[in-house]
C-alpha positions in Angstrom: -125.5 19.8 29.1 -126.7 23.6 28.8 -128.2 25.1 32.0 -130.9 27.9 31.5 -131.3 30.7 34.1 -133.9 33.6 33.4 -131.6 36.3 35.5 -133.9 39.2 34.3 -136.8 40.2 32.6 -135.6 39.4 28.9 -132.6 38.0 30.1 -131.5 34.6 29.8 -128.2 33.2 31.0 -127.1 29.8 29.1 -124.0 28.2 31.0 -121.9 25.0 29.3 -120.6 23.7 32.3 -117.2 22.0 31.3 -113.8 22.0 32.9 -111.5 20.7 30.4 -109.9 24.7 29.3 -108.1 26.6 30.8 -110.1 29.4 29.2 -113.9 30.5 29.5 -115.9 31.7 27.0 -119.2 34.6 27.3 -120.9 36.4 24.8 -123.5 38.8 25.1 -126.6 38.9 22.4 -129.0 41.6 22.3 -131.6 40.1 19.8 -133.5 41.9 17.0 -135.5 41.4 14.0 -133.7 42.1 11.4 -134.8 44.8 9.3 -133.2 47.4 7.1 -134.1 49.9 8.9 -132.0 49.4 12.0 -129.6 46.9 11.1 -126.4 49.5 9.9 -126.8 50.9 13.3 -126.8 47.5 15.0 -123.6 46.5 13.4 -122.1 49.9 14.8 -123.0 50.1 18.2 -120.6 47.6 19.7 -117.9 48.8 18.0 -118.6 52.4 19.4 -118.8 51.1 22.8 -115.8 49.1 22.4 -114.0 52.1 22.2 -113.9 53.4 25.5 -115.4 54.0 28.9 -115.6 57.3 31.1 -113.1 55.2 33.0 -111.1 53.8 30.5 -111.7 56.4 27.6 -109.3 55.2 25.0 -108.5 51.9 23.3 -105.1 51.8 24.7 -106.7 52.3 28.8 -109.0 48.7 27.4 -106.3 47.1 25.9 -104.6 47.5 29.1 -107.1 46.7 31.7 -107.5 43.6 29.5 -103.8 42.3 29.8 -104.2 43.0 33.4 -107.0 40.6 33.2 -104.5 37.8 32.3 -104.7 39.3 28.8 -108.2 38.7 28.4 -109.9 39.5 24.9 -113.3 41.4 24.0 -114.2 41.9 20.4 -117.4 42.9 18.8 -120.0 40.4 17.8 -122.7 41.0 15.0 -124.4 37.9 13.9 -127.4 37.0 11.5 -129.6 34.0 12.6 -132.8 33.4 10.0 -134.8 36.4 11.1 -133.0 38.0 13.7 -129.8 39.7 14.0 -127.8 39.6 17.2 -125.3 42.4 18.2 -122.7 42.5 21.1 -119.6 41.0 22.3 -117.6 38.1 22.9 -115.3 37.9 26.1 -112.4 35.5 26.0 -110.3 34.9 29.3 -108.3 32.5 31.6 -110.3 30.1 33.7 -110.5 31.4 37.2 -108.4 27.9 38.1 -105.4 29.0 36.9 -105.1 32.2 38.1 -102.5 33.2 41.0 -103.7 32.2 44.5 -106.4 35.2 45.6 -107.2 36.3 41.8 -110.3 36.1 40.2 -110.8 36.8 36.5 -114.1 35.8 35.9 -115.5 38.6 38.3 -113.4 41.7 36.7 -113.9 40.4 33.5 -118.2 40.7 34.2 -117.0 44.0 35.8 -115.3 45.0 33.2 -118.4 43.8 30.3 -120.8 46.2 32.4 -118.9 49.0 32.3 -118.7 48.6 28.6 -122.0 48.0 28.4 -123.6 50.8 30.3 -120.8 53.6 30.8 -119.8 55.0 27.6 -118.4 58.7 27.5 -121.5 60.8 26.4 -121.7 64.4 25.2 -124.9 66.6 23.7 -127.2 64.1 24.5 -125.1 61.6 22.5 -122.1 58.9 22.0 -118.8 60.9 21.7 -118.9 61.7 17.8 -115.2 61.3 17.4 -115.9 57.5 18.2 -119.3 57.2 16.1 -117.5 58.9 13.1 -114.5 56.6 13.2 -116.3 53.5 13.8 -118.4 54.7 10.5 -115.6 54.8 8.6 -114.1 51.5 9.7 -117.6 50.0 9.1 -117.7 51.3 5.7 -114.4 50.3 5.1 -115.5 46.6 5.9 -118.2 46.4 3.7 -116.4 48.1 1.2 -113.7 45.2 1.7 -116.1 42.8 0.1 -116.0 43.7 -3.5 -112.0 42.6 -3.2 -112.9 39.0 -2.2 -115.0 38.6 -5.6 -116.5 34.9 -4.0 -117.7 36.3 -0.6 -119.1 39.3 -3.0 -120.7 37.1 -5.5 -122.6 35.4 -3.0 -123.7 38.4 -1.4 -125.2 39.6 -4.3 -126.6 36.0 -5.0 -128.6 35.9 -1.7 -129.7 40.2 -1.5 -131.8 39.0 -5.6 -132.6 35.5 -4.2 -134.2 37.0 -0.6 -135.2 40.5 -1.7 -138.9 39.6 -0.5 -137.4 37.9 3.0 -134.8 39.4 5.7 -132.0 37.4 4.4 -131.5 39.3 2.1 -130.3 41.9 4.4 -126.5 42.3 4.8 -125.8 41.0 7.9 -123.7 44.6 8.5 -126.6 46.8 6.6 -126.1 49.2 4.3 -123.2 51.5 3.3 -125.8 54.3 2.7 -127.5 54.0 5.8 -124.5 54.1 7.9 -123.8 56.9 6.8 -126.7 58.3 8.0 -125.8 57.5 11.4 -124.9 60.3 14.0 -124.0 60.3 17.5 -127.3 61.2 19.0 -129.1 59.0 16.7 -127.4 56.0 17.9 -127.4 56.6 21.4 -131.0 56.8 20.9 -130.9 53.3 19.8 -129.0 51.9 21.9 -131.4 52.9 24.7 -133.9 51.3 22.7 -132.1 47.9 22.5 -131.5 47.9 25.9 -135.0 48.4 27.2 -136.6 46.4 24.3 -134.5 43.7 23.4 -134.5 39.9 25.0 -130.9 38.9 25.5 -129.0 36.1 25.7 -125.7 35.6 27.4 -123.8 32.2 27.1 -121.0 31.3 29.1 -118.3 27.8 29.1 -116.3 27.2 31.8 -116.0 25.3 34.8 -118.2 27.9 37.0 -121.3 27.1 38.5 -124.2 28.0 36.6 -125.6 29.9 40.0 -121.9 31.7 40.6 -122.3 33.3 37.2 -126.1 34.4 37.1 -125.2 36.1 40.8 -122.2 38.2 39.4 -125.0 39.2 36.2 -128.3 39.7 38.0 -126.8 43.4 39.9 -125.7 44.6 36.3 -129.3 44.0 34.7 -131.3 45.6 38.0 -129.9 48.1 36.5 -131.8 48.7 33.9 -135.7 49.8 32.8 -136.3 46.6 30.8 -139.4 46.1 28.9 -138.8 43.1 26.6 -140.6 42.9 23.5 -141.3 39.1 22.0 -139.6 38.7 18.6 -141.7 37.4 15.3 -140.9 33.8 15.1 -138.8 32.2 12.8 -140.3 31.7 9.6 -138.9 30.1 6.5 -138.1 31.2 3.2 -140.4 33.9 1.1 -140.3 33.3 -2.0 -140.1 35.8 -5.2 -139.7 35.5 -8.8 -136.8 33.4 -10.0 -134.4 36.0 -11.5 -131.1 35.7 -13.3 -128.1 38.1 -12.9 -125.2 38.7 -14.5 -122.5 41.7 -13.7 -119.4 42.2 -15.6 -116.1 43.0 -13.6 -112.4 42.9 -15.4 -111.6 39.5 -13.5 -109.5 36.9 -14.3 -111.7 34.2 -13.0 -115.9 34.1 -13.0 -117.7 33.4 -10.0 -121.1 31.6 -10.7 -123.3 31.6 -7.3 -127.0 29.6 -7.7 -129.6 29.6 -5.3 -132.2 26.9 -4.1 -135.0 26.8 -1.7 -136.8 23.7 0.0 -139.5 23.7 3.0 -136.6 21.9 5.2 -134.9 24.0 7.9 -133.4 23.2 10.7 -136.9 23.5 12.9 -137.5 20.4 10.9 -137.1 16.7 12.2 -135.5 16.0 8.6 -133.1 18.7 9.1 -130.8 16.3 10.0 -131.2 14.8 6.6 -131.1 17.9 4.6 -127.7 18.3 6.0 -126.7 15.6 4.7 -127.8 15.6 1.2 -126.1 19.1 1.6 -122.5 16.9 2.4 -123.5 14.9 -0.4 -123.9 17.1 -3.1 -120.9 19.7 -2.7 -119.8 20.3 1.3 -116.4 18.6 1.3 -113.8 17.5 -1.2 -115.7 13.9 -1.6 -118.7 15.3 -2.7 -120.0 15.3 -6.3 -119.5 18.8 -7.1 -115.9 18.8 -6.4 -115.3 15.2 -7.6 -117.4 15.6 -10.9 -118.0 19.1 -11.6 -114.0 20.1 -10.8 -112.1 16.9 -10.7 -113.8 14.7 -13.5 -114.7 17.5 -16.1 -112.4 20.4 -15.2 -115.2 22.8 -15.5 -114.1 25.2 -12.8 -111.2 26.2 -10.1 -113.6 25.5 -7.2 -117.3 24.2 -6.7 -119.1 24.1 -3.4 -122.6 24.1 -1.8 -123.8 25.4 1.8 -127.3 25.2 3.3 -128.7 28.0 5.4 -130.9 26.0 7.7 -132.8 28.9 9.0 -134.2 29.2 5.7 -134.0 26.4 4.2 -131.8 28.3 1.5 -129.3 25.4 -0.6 -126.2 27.5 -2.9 -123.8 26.8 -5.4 -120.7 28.8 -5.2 -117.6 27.8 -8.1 -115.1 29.3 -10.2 -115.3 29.4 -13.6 -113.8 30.5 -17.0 -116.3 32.8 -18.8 -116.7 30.8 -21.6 -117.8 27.8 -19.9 -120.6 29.3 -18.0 -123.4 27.4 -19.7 -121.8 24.2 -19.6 -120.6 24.2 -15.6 -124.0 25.8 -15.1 -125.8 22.8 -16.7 -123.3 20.4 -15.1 -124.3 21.7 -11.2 -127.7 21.3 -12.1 -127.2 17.7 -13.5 -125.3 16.7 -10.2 -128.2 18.2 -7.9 -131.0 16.3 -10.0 -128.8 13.0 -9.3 -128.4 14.1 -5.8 -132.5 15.1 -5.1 -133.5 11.5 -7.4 -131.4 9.6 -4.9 -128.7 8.7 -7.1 -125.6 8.5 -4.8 -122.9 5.8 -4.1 -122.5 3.9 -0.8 -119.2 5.8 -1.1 -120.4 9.3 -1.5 -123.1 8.6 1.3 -120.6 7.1 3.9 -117.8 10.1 3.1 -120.5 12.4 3.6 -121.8 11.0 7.3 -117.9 10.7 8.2 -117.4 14.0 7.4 -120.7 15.8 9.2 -119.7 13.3 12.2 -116.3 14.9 12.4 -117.1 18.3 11.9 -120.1 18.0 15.2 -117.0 15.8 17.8 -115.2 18.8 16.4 -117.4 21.1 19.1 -116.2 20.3 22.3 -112.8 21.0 21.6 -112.6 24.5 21.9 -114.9 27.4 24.1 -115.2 29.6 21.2 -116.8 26.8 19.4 -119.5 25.3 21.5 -120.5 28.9 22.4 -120.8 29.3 18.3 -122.8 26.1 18.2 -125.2 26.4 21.3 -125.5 30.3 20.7 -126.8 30.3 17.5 -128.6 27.3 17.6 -131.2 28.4 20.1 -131.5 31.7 18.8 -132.1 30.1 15.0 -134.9 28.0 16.8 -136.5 31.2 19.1 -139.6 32.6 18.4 
């Protein structure tokens, strides 16, 4: 069960009480709407104020007050949920349990998130520019890195023509041109902004009491000046006029991404269902895009479907051979007009509950994963 606690104005603690790991689990969301405008920076603030503190200015001084920590982790977190885009950090580290008689580790480790949080190195009114210029280039470097993986790329491309009236169609790293637009002072700026403005949302798993966590937060948010704004609620897909694309690359294999929309998303009470006509059609290997489209007729290397429940957003991802574009197209389509007229097996329909049943028992066996679910399925349904 998921315990709430408003710590702070804005601030909302949600602790998964469970002591089966010997690990815990915490990440820290600041919450935005995402637009263009702001999202680049976003996506590069944590990393700049991963990179050091006025007390532990350099990666190697973090690494090591981490291993100290009973080699606890913190990496950066950038997420996009529907509407909103979340930036900030995850925190793994040992249960407080199995530490040595008189340690603590999840105290330090809170310590230790605050003084990333709120004492970075500053000069000229800004973030060091050493660390904003090298986190540029590292972030640039990433989204560069996309083009290589020609599927993740594809798709990419597939949702920024589908959604290029609706947010989602907004990397969920921005833009390689507005990053580099970024400079020190500007995203200092910013991050004051985000601070003041932003609701947050902190979710911990472990076997602490929900009130033992929200005391060692509430004296690192009095902190602060916080005037929380209310985010835009959720809203589903915006539509725009169907468009086909087509970009030539010297590949050996095609990638051909389709996208669909429907009113269902997972505010819905048939969201449930929608997931699994999802299963159905091409989310596993029983499903009738890899048993038909791949197995049967040998049409391409790979066929798959995902749904973005935020949106209510259903695509097509496979690998193909150029020349048989218009017959695997045509094919996809055929299996998703079976799918929609109800057309599927007892088989196909008891393969695809088995395999949604899995993936949810699948949760609870790992911190990392039920902060995942819980995280950004409450921020998916805010607004």
């Amino acid at each position: 069960m998921i315990q709430r606690k408003q710590i702070a104005p804005g601030v909302t603690l949600h602790c998964c009480r469970d002591s089966r790991f010997k690990t815990g689990a915490l990440s820290f969301q600041l919450v935005r709407p995402m637009v263009k405008e702001e999202a680049a920076k976003n996506a590069l603030l944590s990393a700049v104020l991963l990179r050091g503190t006025k007390r532990h200015p350099d990666l190697r001084s973090i690494t090591q007050a981490l291993d100290e920590l009973y080699g606890a982790s913190v990496s950066t977190l950038v997420r996009r949920v529907g509407d909103y885009q979340t930036v900030g950090f995850y925190c793994g580290f040992m249960d407080d349990r199995f530490a040595l008689p008189g340690d603590q580790v999840l105290s330090p480790m809170l310590t230790f998130l605050e003084e990333l949080l709120l004492d970075s190195p500053l000069e000229q009114g800004g973030f060091r520019a050493d660390f904003v210029e090298s986190e540029k280039k590292n972030l640039i470097a990433t989204i560069d890195s996309e083009l290589n993986d020609k599927r993740v790329y594809a798709m990419g491309k597939l949702l920024k023509t589908m959604c290029r009236a609706d947010t989602f169609g907004i990397p969920r790293l921005g833009e390689k041109e507005d990053v580099l637009t970024i400079d020190a002072a500007d995203l200092y700026n910013h991050y004051q902004k985000l601070l003041r403005e932003s609701p947050i949302h902190i979710f911990y798993v472990g076997s602490a009491e929900c009130d033992r966590v929200a005391g060692l937060l509430k004296p690192i948010f009095a902190k602060l000046d916080r005037a929380p704004i209310s985010l835009p609620v959720q809203t589903g897909f915006h539509p725009c006029e169907n468009r086909d694309e087509e970009e030539v690359m010297s590949v050996s294999q095609g990638k051909l991404c389709m996208g669909f929309t429907t009113p269902i998303t997972n505010r819905d009470k048939e969201f449930p269902a929608m997931q699994l006509m999802n299963t159905v059609l091409g989310a596993g290997m029983t499903s009738k895009l890899f048993m038909n489209v791949r197995e049967k007729l040998s049409l391409c290397y790979y066929a798959g479907s995902g749904y973005y429940g935020s949106k209510g957003i259903v695509t097509v991802s496979s690998g193909i051979e150029a020349d048989k574009y218009e017959t695997a197209k045509a094919e996809i389509l055929r299996q998703l007009s079976l799918t929609a007229d109800g057309e599927i097996t007892e088989a196909e329909l008891s393969a695809a509950k088995q395999g949604l049943i899995s993936g949810l028992r699948s949760v609870p066996d790992a911190p990392g994963a039920l902060e995942n679910f819980y995280g950004t399925a409450y921020i998916a349904n805010m607004g």
